[in-house]
C-alpha positions in Angstrom: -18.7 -28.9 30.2 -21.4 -28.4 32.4 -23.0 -24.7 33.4 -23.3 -24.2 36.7 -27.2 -24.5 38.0 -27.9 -21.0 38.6 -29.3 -18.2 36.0 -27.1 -15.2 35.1 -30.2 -12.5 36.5 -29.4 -14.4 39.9 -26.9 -13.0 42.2 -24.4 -15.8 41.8 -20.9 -15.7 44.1 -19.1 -13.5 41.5 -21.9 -11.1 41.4 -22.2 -10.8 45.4 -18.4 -9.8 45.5 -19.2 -7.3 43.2 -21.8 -5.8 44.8 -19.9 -6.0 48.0 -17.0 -4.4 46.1 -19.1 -1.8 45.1 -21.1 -0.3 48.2 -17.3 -0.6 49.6 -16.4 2.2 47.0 -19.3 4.2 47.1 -18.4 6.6 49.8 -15.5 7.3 47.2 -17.3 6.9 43.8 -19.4 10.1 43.9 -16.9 12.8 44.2 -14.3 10.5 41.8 -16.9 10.4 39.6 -17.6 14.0 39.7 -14.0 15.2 39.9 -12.9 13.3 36.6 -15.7 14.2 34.8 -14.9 17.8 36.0 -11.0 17.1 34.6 -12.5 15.7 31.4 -15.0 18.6 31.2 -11.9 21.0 31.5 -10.0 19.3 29.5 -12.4 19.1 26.5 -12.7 23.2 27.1 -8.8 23.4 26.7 -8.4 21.4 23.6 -11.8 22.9 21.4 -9.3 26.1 21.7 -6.6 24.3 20.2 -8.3 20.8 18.1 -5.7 18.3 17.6 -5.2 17.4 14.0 -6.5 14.2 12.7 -7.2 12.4 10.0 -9.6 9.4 8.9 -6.7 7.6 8.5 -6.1 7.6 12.5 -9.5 6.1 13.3 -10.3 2.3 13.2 -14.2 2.0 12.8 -15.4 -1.1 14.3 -18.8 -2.5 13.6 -20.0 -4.3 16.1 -21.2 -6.9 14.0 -22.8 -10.8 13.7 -22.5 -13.3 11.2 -26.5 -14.2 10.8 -26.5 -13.6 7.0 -29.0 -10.1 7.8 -27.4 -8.4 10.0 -24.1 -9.2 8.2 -25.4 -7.8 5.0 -25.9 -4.3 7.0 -22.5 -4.1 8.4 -21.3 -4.4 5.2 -23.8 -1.3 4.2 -22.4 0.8 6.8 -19.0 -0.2 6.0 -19.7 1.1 2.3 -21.2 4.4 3.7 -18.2 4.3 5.5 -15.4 4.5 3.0 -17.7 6.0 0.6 -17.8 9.9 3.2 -14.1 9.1 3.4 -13.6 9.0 -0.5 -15.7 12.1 -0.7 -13.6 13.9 1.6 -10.6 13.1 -0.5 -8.9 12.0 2.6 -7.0 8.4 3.1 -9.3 5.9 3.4 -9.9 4.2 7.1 -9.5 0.7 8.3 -13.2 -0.4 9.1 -13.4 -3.7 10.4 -16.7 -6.3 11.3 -16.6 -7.5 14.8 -17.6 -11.3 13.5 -15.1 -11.2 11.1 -12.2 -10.6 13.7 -11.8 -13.7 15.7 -13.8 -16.9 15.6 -13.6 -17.2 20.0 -16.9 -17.4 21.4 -16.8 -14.2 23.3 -15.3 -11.7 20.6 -18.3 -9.5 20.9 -17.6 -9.0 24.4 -14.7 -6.8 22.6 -12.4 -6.9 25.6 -10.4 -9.7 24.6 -10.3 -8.2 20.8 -8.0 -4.9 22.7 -4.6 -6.4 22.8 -4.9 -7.9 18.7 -5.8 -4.0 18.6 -3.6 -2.6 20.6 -0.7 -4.5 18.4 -1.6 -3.9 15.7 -3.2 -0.4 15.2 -1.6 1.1 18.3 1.7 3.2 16.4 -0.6 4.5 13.5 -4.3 5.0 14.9 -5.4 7.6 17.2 -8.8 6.0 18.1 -11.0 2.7 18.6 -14.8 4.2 17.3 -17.1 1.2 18.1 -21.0 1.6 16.8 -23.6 -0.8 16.3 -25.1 -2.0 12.4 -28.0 0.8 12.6 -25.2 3.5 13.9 -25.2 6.0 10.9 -22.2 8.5 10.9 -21.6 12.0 9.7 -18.2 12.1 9.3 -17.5 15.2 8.8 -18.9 16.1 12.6 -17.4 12.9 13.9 -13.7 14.0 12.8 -14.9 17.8 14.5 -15.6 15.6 17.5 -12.8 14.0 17.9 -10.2 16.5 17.4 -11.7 18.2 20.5 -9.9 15.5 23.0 -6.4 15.2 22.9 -5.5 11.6 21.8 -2.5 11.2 23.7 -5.0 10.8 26.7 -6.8 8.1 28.1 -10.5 8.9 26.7 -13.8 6.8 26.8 -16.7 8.4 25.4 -20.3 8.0 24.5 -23.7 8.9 24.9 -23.8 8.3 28.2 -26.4 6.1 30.1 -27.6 5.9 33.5 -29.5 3.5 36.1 -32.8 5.4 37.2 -33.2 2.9 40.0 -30.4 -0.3 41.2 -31.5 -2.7 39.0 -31.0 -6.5 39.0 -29.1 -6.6 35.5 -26.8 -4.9 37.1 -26.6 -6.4 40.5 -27.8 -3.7 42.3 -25.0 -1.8 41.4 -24.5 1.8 43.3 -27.5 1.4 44.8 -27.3 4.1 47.0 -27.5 6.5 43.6 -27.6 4.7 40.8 -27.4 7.7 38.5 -24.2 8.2 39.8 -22.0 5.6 36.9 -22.4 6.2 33.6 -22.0 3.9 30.5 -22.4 4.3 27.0 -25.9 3.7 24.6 -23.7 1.6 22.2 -26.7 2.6 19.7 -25.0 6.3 19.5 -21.0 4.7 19.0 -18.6 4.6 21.2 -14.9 5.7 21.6 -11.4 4.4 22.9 -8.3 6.8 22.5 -5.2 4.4 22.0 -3.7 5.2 25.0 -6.5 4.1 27.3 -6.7 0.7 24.8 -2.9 0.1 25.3 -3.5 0.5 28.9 -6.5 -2.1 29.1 -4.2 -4.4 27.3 -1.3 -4.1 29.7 -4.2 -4.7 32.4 -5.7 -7.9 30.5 -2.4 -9.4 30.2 -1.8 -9.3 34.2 -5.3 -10.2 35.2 -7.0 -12.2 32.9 -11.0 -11.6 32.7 -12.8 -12.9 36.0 -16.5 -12.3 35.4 -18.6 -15.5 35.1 -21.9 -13.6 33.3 -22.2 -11.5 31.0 -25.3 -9.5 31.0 -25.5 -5.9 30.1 -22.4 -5.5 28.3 -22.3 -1.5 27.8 -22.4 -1.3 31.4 -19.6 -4.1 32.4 -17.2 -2.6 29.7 -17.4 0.8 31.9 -17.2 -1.2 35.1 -14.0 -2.3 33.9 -12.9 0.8 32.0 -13.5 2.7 35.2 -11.7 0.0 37.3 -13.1 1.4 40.7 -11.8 4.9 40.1 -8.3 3.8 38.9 -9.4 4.4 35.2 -11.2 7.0 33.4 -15.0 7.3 34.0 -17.5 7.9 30.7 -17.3 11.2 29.1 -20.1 12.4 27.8 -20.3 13.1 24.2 -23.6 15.1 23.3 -22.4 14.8 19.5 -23.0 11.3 19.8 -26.6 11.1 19.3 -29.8 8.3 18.9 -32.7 10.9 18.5 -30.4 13.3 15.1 -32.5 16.0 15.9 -29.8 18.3 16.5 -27.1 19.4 13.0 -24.2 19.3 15.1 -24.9 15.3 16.0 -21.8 13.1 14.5 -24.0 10.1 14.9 -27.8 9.4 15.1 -29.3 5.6 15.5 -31.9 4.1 12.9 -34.8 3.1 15.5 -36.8 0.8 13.4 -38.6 -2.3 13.4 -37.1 -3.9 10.4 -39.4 -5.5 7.7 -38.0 -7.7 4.8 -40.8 -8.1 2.6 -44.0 -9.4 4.1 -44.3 -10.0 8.0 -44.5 -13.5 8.7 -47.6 -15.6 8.9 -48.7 -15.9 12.5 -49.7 -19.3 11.7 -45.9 -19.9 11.1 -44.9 -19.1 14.7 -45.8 -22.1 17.2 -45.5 -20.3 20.9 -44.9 -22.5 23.8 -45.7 -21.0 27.0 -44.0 -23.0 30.2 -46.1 -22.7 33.1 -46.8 -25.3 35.9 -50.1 -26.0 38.4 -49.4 -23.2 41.1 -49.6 -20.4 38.7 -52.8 -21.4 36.8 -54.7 -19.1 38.3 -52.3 -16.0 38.3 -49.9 -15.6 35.5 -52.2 -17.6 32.3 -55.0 -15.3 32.9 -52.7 -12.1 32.1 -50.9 -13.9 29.1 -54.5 -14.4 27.7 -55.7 -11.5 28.4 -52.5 -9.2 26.7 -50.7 -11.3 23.9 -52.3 -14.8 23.8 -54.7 -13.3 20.7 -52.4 -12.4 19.0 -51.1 -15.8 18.5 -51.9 -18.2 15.6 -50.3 -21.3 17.3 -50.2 -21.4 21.3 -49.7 -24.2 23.7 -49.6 -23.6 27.7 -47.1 -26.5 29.0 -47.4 -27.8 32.7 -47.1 -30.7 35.0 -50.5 -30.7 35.6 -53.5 -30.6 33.0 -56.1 -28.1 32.9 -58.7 -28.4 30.3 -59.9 -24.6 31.5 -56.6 -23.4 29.7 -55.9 -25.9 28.6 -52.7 -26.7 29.4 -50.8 -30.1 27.8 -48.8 -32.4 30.8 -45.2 -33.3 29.0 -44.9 -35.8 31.7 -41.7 -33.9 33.2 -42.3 -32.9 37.0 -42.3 -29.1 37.7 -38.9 -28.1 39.1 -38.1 -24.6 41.2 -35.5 -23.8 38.8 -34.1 -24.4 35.2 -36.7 -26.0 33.5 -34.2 -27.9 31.1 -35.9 -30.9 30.5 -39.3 -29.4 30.2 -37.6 -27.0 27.5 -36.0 -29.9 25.5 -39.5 -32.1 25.8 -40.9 -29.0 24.1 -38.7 -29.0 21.7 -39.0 -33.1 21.1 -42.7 -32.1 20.7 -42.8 -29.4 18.0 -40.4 -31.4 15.9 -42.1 -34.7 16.1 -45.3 -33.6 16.3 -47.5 -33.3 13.9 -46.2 -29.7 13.0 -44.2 -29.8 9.9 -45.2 -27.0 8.2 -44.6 -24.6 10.8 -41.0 -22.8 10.8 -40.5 -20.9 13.8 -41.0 -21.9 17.6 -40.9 -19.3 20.5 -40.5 -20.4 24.2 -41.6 -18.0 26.7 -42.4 -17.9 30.5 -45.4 -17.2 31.8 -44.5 -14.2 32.7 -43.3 -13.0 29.4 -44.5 -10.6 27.9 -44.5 -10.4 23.9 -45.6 -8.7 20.9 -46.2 -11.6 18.0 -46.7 -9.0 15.5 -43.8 -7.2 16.1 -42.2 -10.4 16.1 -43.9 -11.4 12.8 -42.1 -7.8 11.4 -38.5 -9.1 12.7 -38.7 -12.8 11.5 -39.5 -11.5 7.7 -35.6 -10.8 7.6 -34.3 -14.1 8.7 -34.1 -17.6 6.6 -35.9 -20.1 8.6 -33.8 -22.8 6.5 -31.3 -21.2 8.0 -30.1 -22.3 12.0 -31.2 -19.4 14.0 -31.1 -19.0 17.7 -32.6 -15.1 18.8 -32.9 -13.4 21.7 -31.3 -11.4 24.1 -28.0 -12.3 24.1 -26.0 -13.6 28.0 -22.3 -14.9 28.2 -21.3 -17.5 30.6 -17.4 -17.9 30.8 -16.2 -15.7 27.8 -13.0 -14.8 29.5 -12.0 -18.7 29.8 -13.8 -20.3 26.7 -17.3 -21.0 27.4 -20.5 -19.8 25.6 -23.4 -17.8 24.5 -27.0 -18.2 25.1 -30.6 -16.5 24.9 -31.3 -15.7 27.7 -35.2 -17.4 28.5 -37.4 -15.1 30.1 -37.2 -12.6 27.3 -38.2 -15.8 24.6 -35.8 -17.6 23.0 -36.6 -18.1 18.8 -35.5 -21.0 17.2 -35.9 -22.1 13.4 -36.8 -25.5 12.9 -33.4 -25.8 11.4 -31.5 -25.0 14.6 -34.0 -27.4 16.7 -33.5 -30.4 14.2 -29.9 -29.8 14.1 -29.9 -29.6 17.9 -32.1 -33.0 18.4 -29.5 -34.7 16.4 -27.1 -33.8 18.1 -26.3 -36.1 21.2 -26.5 -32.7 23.7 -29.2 -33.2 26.5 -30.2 -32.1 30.2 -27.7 -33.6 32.8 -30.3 -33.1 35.0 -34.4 -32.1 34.4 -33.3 -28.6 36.4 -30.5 -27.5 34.8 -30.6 -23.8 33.6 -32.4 -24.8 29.9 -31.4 -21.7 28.5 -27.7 -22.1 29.4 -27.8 -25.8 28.3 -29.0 -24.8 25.0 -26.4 -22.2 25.0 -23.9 -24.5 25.3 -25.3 -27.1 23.4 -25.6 -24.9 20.3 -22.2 -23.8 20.5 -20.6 -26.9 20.0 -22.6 -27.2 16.9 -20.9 -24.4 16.0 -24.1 -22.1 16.1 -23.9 -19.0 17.0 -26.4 -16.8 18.9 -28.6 -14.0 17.2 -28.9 -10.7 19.4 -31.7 -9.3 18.9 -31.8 -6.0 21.9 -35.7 -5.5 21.7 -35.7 -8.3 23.6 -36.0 -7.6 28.0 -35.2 -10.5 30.0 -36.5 -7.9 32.9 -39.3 -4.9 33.0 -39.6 -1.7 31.7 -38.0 -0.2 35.0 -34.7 -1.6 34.6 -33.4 -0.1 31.8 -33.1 4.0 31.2 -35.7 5.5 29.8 -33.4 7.4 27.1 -32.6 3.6 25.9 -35.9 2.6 25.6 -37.2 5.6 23.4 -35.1 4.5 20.9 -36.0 0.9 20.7 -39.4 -1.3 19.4 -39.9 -3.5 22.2 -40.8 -6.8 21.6 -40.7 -8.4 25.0 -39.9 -7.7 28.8 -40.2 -10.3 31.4 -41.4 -10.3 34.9 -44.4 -9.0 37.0 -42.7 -8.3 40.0 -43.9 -4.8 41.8 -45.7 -3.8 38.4 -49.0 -3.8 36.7 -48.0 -6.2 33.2 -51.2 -5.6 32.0 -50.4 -2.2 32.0 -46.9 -2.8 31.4 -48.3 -4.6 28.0 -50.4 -1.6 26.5 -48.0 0.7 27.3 -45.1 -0.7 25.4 -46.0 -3.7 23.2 -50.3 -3.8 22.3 -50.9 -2.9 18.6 -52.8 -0.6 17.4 -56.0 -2.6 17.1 -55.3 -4.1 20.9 -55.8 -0.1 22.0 -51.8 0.0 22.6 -49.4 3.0 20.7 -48.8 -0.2 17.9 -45.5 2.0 17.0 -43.4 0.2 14.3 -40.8 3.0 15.6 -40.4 5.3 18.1 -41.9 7.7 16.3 -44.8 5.4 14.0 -41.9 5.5 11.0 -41.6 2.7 9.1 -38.6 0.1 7.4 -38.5 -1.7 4.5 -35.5 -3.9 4.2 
């Protein structure tokens, strides 16, 4: 199977119909929008009069898990803290399942296609779907007091609820004419369906199987299709579902820390390749050196042209427009042939990345380099109809030497020198059966295109792009240590982890 040769930030067919779709609507979206959260709003007044009674026993908790040995082993932690509030209340004990665990398709953490095995099967005893990331912790107490404010014979979706602050390109421009206008949930706070509006969703999946060719920003496409251009219900806001816990009456609050396992590791350990190319030289190198490059124990610039003022190594593959695959996969050819045994982790950014290698150094300390590891930001291309996952490139993609000689074994290649590298890898590595790591401190775009309430709850360790912003800037303000003259927060609020 062959991706197509186009990247998933680029507005592709699909993603012109939907923004076509969508300035259509708009006349219609903002009073929608505002009447049903109006209903909602009048309806959660009604029912805090008169809570429906439910127990544990009616929610299914699922933990929107991976199967990378780390993050697995803190699902399993929150699925013990779990059961162990639900023992203490004396009350039946929940199901609580782990997303990787659930199906082995390729685009179960989509969750989408997982509704109908839910709807079957937990649809005559359970109440609700309650969805929350590893780092989610739960009060359940408050979360039960939650919940019984909404009657569950309703359709509900609720969350913390995000917003665009400007049309961004994640999104395709979405709403553009007010962008604050659709809301979707932080997934960080949890997340709610009532099993109504799941059976519903089903009966909708089952008629018209899943179109979208990318995924991207997968909190914001589950409420494009939960909201179904105003034919379903829009996000209700939740303000008991929390990130920052500074409020008593939050159900849930969001660990925002940089894990550390031990030691960081070594920056001598992490080989950075930086793609680049002759015409920008002069541009795009000078800000990577003067930000991040020093931070770096290993770094190569990669071109088609040599420049001993960088200097820059020729692989011998000519400079495309687009893709970059078999510049990529030359790289790769390079660290493992080449005269680098000892080192275990290699990082492949753009030249118009922008990293922190010591926050990176923080995050590798919890994987097993003898372990196949792909990280990043996670895409999707083709979920719906069996294709892949992949990392997607201007963010950095991490690989473990493991994963790169498992990959070079393998008989998976360019079809041509500019193919999308990132997807080919994507694809490549799934038929070797490994999976992608999702690491959300990684940006495939700038600061400016995500909310502001998700960033304060994040560590940053990249964001791509210099487009109408100063990256310098840009650098210090979210990603410099300390000793660079930047904030050098290990967590939002200069905490610390040990894992």
């Amino acid at each position: 199977m062959r991706p197509p040769a186009r990247r998933g930030l680029r507005l592709a067919l699909p993603a012109l119909l939907a923004l076509f779709t969508c300035s259509l609507a708009f006349a219609l979206v903002s009073e929608d929008t505002k009447k049903e959260v109006k209903q909602s709003k009048n309806l959660e007044k009604s029912h805090i009069s008169k809570k429906t009674d439910i127990d544990l026993k009616e929610i299914v908790f699922v933990i929107q898990s991976q199967s990378n040995s780390f993050h697995a082993k803190k699902a399993e932690q929150l699925k013990k803290s779990i059961l162990k509030q639900a023992a203490d209340l004396t009350q039946e004990l929940p199901r609580v399942l782990l997303l990787h665990q659930l199906a082995q398709q390729e685009g179960a953490w989509t969750i989408l296609p997982l509704l109908p095995h839910f709807s079957v099967t937990y649809s005559r005893n359970s109440s609700w779907i309650f969805f929350c990331d590893e780092e989610t912790r739960i009060q359940m107490p408050q979360l039960l007091e939650t919940l019984r404010s909404y009657d569950p014979s309703k359709e509900w979706f609720l969350g913390k609820a995000l917003h665009d602050e400007e049309s961004t390109i994640i999104h395709h421009y979405a709403f553009s004419e007010n962008p604050t206008v659709f809301k979707y949930p932080d997934f960080a706070a949890g997340w709610a369906l009532s099993m109504p509006l799941v059976n519903k969703l089903t009966k909708r999946l089952k008629s018209e199987p899943l179109k979208s060719d990318f995924t991207i920003d997968l909190k914001h496409e589950i409420a494009l299709y939960v909201w179904d251009g105003g034919r379903g219900p829009a996000l209700t806001p939740v303000p008991e579902f929390c990130t920052d816990g500074g409020d008593a009456s939050c159900a849930t609050t969001f660990r925002a820390l940089l894990p550390l396992c031990g030691n960081p590791v070594k920056k001598e350990d992490i080989f950075v390749a930086v793609k680049t190319c002759k015409k920008f030289h002069g541009d795009r190198i000078p800000i990577v050196k003067q930000t991040w490059a020093g931070q770096a124990g290993r770094i190569e610039y990669y071109s088609d042209s040599e420049d001993s003022s960088i200097p820059t190594v020729d692989l011998g593959v000519p400079n495309t427009e687009r893709g970059h695959c078999g510049k990529t996969f030359a790289i790769l050819e390079r660290f493992l042939n080449h005269s680098l045994d000892g080192v275990a982790w290699l990082v492949i950014v753009d030249d118009d990345t922008l990293i922190s290698i010591s926050r990176l150094q923080r995050l590798l300390s919890c994987y097993d380099a003898s372990e196949p590891l792909v990280l990043g930001e996670r895409y999707g291309y083709g979920l719906g109809t069996g294709g892949y996952s992949y990392v997607t490139g201007g963010g950095g993609m991490v690989f473990s030497r493991e994963a790169i000689r498992r990959l070079l074994a393998s008989k998976c290649r360019c079809y041509r020198n500019d193919a999308p590298d990132d997807m080919v890898l994507g694809m490549c590595f799934s038929g070797l059966g490994i999976p992608v790591t999702h690491s959300p401190l990684f940006h495939q775009a700038r600061p400016v295109d995500y909310p502001q309430d998700y960033l304060s709850h994040q560590v940053p360790i990249s964001f791509h792009k210099h487009w109408n912003i100063d990256p310098v800037r840009v650098y210090f303000t979210w990603l410099a240590p300390r000793e660079q003259g930047g904030a050098g927060q290990e967590t939002p609020k200069g905490g610390r982890e040990e894992l």
